[in-house]
VEXMI-354201 format. One record per residue (C-alpha): residue number from 1; residue in one letter; y negated, z negated, x negated. Coordinates in steps of 0.05 Angstrom, whole numbers, plus 32768, in hexadecimal, padded with zeros to 4 digits. Each point is the difference from the previous one (the first is absolute). Last residue first. Layout:
% residues N
{NUM; "A"; {Y; Z; X}},
...
//
This chain:
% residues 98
{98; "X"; {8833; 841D; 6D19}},
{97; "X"; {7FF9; 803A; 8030}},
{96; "X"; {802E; 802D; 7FCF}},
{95; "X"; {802D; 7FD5; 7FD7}},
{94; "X"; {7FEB; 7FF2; 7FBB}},
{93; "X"; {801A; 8025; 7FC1}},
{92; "X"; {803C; 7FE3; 7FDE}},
{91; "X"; {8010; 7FBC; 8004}},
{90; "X"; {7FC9; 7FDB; 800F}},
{89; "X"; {8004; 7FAE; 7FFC}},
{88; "X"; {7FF0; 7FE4; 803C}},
{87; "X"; {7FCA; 7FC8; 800A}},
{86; "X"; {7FF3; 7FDD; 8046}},
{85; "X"; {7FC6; 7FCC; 7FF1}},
{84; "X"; {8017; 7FBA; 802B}},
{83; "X"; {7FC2; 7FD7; 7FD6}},
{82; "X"; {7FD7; 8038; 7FD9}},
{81; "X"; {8006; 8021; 7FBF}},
{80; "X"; {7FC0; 801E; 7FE4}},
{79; "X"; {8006; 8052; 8001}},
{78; "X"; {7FE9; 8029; 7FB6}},
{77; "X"; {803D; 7FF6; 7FDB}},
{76; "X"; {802C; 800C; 803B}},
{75; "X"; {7FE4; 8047; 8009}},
{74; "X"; {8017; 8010; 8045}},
{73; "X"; {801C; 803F; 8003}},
{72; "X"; {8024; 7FED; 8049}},
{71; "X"; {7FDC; 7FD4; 803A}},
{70; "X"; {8037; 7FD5; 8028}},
{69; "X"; {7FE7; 7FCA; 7FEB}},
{68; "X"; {8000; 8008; 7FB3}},
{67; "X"; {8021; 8048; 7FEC}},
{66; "X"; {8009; 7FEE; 7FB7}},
{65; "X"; {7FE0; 8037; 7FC9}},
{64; "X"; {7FF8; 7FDE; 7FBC}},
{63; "X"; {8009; 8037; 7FCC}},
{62; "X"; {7FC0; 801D; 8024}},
{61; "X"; {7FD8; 8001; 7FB3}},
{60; "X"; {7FC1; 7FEF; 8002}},
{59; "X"; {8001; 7FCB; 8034}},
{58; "X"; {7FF6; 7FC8; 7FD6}},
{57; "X"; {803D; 7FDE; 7FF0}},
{56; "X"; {801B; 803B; 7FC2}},
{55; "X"; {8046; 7FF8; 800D}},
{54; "X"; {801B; 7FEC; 8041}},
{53; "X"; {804A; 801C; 7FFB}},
{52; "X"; {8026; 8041; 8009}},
{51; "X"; {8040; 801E; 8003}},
{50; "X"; {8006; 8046; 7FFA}},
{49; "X"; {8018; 8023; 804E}},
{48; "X"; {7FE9; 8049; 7FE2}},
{47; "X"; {7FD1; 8017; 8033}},
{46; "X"; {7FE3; 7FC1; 802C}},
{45; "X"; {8009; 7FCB; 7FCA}},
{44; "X"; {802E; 7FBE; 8005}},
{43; "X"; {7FE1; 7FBF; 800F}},
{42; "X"; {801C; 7FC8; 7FCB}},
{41; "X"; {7FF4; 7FB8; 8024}},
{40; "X"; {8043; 7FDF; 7FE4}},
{39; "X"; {7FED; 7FBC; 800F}},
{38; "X"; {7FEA; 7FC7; 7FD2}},
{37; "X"; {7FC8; 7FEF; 802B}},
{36; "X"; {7FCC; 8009; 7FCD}},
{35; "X"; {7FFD; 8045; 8003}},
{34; "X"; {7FFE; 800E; 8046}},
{33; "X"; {7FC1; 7FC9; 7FFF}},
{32; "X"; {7FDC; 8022; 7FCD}},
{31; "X"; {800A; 803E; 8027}},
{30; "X"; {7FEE; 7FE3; 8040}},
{29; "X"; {7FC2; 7FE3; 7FE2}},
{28; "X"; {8001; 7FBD; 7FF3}},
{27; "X"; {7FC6; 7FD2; 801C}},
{26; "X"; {802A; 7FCE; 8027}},
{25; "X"; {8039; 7FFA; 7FDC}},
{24; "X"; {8043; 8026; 800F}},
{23; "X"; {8045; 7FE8; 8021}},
{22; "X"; {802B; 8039; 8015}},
{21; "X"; {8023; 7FFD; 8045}},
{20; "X"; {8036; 8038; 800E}},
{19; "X"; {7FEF; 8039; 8030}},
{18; "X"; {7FF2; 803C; 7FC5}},
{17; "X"; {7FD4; 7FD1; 7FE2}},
{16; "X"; {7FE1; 7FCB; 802A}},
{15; "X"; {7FC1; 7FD3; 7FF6}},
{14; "X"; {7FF8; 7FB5; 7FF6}},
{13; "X"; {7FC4; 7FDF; 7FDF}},
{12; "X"; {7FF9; 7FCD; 7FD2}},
{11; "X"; {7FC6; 7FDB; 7FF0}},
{10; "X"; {7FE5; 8007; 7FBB}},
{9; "X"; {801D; 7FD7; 7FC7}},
{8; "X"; {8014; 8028; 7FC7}},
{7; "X"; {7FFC; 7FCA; 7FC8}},
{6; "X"; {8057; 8017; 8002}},
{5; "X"; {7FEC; 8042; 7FEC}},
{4; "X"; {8026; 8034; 8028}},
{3; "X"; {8038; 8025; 7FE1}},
{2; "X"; {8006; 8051; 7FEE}},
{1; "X"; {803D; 801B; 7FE6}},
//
C-alpha cells in the first residue's frame, strides 16, 4: 500500500520489529517507517481487540501505539527511529511495568 520514492535517498537505518530487522531512513518516524516496511504492523485495541493502523501522523489520534524499547504507548508518529530501535507492535493493552 505504501512505497518509498525511489529520489528517497537518506541514509538508512536499521531497527527491529517484533525481533526481525526492518530497514527505515534516517528521519522516519516509527510509524512512517512501520508503514513503509511492507509488514503487517496492525496493533489491536485494549477493549474490543479492532485492528488499527497509524492514521492521522501527528499524535492526535493514539492509533499508533508501539512499545519502542521496552517503553509501551509510545506514539510512533511522534518518536524518530534510531539505529538498533526495539519496536513491538501492541496487541491489546500494554503489559504492566512496560
Amino acid at each position: 500500500m505504501f512505497k518509498r520514492s525511489e529520489q528517497d535517498k537518506r541514509a538508512q537505518v536499521q531497527i527491529f520489529v517484533d525481533g526481525v530487522a526492518v530497514a527505515a531512513r534516517q528521519g522516519d518516524t516509527v510509524s512512517a517507517a512501520l508503514l513503509a516496511s511492507g509488514r503487517d504492523v496492525r496493533r489491536s485495541t485494549a477493549v474490543s481487540g479492532a485492528p488499527r493502523l497509524p492514521y492521522c501522523m501527528m499524535g492526535v489520534c493514539f492509533d499508533c501505539l508501539v512499545t519502542i524499547d521496552g517503553v509501551g504507548n509510545r506514539q510512533g508518529c511522534l518518536v524518530p527511529v534510531a539505529e538498533g530501535m526495539q519496536i513491538e507492535i501492541q496487541k491489546g493493552k500494554r503489559e504492566i511495568g512496560r
